[in-house]
N, C-alpha and C positions, 0 to 999 in steps of 0.2 A: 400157642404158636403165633397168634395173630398180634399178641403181647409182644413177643420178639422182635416183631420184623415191623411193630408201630414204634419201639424204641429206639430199632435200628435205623430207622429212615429219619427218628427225630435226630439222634445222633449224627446222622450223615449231613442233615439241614443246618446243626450247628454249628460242627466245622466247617461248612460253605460258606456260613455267614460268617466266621472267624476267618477265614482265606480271604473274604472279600474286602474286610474291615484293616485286616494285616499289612495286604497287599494295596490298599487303596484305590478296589476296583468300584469306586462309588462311579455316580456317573461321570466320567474323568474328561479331559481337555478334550476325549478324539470327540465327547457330545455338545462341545461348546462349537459355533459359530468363531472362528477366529478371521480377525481381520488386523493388515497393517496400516500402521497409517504414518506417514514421515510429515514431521513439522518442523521448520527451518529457524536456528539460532535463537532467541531467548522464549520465543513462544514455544518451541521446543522444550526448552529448559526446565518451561515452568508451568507445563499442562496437564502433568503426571496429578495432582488431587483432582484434574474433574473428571480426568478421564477413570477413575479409581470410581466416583462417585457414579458416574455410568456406568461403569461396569456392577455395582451393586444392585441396580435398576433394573439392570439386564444378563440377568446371570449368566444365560446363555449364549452372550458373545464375549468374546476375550480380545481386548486390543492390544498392540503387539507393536508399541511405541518406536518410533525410529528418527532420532535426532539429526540435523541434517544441515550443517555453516552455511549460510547464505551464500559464500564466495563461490562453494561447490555445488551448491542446488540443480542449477539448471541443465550443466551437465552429467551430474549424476541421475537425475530425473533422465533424460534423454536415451543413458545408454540402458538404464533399468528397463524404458518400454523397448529397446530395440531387440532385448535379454529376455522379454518377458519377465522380469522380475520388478517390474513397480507395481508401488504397493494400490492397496485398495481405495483409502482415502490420502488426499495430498494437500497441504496446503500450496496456493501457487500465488506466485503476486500478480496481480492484476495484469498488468502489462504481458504477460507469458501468457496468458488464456487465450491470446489470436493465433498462438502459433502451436501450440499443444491441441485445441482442437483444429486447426490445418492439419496436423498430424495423424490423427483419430485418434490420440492419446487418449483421451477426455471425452465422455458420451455426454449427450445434454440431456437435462436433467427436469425436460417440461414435462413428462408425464407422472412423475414424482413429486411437481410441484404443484400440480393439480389435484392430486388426491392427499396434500397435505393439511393441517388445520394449524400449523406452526411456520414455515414457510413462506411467507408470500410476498409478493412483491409490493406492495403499498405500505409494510411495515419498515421498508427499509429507505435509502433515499436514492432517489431517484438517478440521479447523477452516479453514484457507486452501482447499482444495479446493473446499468447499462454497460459497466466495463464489461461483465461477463454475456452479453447478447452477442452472439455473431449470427449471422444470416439467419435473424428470427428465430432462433434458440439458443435457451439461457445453459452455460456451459461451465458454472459456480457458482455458490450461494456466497454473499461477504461472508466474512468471518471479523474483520475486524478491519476500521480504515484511518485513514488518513488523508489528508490536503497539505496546501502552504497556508500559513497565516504569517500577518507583520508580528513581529516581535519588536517591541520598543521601548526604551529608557522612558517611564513618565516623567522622572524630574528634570530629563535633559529638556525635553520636550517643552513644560511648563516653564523652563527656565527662558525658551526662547518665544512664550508667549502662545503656547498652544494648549488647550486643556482637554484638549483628545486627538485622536490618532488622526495621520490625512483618511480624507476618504475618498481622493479622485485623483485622477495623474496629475493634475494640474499643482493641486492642493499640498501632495507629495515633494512637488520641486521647490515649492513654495516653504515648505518646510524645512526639506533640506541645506536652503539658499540661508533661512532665517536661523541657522544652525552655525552654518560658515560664519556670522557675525555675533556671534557671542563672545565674551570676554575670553582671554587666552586663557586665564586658571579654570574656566569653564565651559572651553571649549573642544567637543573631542576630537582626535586628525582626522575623522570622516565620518558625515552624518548617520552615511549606509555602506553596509556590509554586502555584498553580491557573489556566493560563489560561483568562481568560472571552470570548478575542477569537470573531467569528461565526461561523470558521471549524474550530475549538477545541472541536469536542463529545463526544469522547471521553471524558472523566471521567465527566459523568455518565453516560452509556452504561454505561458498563462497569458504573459500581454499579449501577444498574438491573438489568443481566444477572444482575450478581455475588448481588443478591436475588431472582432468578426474577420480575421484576419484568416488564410488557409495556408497548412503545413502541405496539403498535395490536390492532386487534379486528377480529372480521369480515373475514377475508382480506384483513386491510390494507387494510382501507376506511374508519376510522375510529381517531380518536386513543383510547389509552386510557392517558393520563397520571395520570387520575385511579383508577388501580388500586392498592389498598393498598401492594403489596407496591410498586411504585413509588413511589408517596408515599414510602412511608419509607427509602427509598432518594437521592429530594431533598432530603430533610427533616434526612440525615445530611449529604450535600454542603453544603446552603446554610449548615449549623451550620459549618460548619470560618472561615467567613466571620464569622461574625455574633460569634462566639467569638472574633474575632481572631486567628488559629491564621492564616489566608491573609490577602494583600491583596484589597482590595475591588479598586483603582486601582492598571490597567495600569503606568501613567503613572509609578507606584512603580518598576516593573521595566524600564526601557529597553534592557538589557540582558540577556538571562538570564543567558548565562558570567560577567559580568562578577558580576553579585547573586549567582551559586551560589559565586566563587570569594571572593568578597569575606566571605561569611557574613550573609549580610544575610535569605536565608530556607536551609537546611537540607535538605529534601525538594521533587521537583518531578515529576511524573509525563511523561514524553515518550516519542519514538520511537528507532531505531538512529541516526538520523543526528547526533543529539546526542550522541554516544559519541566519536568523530571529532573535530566541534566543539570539545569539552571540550578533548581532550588536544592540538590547534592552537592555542588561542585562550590556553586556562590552565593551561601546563604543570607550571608550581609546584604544579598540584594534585594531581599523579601521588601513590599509594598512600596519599590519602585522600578519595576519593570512588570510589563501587561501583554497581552495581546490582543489582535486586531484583524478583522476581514482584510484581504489584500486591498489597498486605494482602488478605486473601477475606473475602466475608462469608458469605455460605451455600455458593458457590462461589468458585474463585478464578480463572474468567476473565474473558481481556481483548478488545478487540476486532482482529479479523481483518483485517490491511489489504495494503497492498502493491500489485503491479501486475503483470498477464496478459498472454499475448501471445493475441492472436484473429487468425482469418482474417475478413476482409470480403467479404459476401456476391458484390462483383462480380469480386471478383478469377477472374479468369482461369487463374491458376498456382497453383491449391490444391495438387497436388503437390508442390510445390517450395517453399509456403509454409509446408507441413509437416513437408519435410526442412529446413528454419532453426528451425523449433519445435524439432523432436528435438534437435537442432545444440546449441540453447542449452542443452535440459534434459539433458546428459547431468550428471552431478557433476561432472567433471574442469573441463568449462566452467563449473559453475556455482561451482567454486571459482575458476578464472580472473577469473571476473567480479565476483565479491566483493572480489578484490586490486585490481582495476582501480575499484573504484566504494565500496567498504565496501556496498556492498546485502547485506542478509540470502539466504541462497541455499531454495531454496524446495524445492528436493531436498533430502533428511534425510540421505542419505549423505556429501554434500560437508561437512556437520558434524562430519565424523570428521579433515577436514586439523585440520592440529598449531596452524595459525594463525588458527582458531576455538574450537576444543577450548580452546587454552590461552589464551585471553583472556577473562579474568576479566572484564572490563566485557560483552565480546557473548554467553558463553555464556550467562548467564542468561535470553535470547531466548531458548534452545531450552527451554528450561522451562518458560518461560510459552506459546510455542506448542503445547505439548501442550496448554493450553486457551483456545484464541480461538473466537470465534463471529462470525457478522456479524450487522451491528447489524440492518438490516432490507432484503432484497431486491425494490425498487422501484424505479421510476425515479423518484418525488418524495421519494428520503428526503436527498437534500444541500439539499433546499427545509425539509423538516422541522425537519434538525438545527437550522438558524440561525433557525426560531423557537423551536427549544427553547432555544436559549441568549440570545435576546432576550430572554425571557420570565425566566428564571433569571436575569438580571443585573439586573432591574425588583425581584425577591424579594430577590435580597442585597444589595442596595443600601434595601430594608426600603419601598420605593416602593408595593409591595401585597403582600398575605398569600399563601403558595404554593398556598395553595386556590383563591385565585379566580384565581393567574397560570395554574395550571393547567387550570380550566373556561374562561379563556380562547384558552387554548393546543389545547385539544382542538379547539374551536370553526375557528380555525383552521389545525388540519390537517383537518379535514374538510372544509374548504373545499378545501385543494390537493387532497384528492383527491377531489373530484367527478367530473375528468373521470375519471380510474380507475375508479370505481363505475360509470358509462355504458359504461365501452369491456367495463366483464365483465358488465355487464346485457346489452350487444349481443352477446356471444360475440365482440369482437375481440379480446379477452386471455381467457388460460384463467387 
């Protein structure tokens, strides 16, 4: 009898384990940790192998990839938290991290960065870190950055007797001017390229900075365009124009690769992604165009840009959305992801692979990231920029004088930030 009922129970154990095997009740997705995470346009695109490779590391979380057009990001992000449906981990561009943590979209991330041994702050640079600090806490880790650097024709350059890049404003005009007089078959219709489109405000930023110059006042409650040391920092931009040295009209440049490879302007200020660009689009231009720290003028940096990853306030699996933080920021990955993407890596040590180090067009990033700054930490300063450059393209166009484009410029930004002055007169922002 006890023969029976041991056969019968082995019988019963092995169709439970055949049901289980059948039915694929192994430990299944409901015992995984799942987290989402949305990544914006080609880093999106192209992050599906590391994120596979972490998830082999980490069996127990499942990421839950969600692709996401730069055009639509910010407002789709916006109405996600207003939804409760934004995801767990996000990438965000820098410039958006003043106004997502205004929100409490975004928890800061100091007490996670204190018990990390991958993390920290002195691995990364200085000038990028600081995009994501608002009010003494850090609210991103980088994930991957960028700046402006000069991009220049070497041969035009050497042709008019320069055998490296300007390095000072002065040195810049001097250049430029010694460009205008080169022979017509080897001279191009303008030294330097400047775009004035709305979304395009990095130049004068930077010179701004580059003159200890101030974009506002009073805790950023007011424009102060109209500060000397600003003034004459526009005053050297709008001249590159007025001078004929740049095109007034886009419409001139339909092309950039096409006008930098043709020789049609010489010099053009942009970001890493135009590096790539170049050597796809105009390869005939191989070992005669270079890049360059922007020229300094009292200082020599640039602006700070690139893109964070943050946790969202409602996420659920902050643990885990933290072990894919660390995941991305180790160097090893963050050299993986640069081969996959050309993205600048935002950890200083992944700078040391051989296929950074010795590329002569992207090292010169790590040079000029030892001095970037951000332009100004608010949530109304991408409202800012595009009157500051509405207003600069009414001046070089000679439409009004930069004095009054500028008292009308202050004017308003003190309008866009009225409601700001209300939310810290009420103690809703510190």
């Amino acid at each position: 009898m006890k023969a029976l009922v041991k056969k019968s129970l082995l019988l019963v154990i092995v169709a439970w384990a055949s049901w289980l095997s059948s039915s694929g009740c192994r430990p299944d997705s409901s015992s995984h940790r799942q987290i989402t995470f949305w990544a914006m346009g080609a880093e999106g695109e192209k992050i599906a192998p590391l994120l596979q490779i972490f998830q082999d590391s980490h069996p127990d979380i499942k990421v839950n990839l969600q692709v996401i057009p730069w055009g639509a990001a910010r407002d789709k992000l916006l109405t996600a938290f207003v939804a409760d449906a934004a995801p767990d981990v996000c990438q965000l561009g820098n410039t958006w991290v003043p106004e997502f943590s205004a929100l409490g979209a975004i928890i800061p991330l100091d007490s996670l960065i204190r018990s990390s041994t991958i993390v920290q702050s002195e691995r990364y640079f200085k000038g990028i870190w600081d995009t994501n600090i608002i009010n003494d806490s850090v609210y991103g880790i980088p994930w991957y950055v960028d700046t402006r650097l000069l991009f220049y024709r070497t041969d035009i350059l050497q042709e008019a007797g320069f055998s490296h890049p300007p390095q000072t404003w002065s040195e810049w005009v001097r250049v430029c001017r010694k460009i205008t007089q080169l022979p017509s078959d080897k001279r191009p219709s303008y030294p330097l390229f400047l775009s004035t489109i709305f979304n395009d405000w990095q130049v004068p930023v930077i010179l701004i900075l580059q003159n200890n110059g101030r974009l506002l006042r009073d805790n950023d409650c007011y424009g102060a365009f109209d500060d000397p040391a600003t003034m004459e920092a526009l005053t050297y931009y709008v001249k590159f124009f007025h001078d004929n040295l740049a095109p007034r009209h886009m419409s001139l440049v339909t092309n950039i690769y096409q006008g930098f490879a043709d020789g049609f302007f010489a010099m053009f200020i942009t970001g890493p992604w135009n590096v790539n660009a170049i050597r796809q689009r105009e390869p005939e231009l191989s070992g005669r165009w270079t890049t360059a720290p922007i020229p300094a003028g009292i200082n020599g940096v640039s602006v700070a840009g690139g893109a964070s990853l943050v946790v969202f306030s409602h996420s659920r699996e902050r643990g885990a959305a933290w072990q894919l933080i660390e995941f991305l920021s180790t160097a090893e990955v963050q050299v993986q992801f640069f081969n996959l993407t050309q993205d600048l890596p935002a950890v200083r040590q992944a700078w040391e692979a051989a296929e950074i180090l010795n590329d002569r067009e992207v090292f010169p990033f790590f040079d000029q990231l030892q001095q970037v700054s951000p332009a100004v930490k608010i949530a109304e300063w991408e409202q800012i920029a595009v009157k500051l450059q509405e207003r600069l393209e009414e001046v070089i166009f000679e439409q009004q004088p930069l004095e009054k484009a500028v008292r009308q410029l202050n004017r308003e930004v003190d309008l866009i930030l009225e409601k700001r002055r209300w939310l810290l007169a009420h103690g809703v922002l510190q």
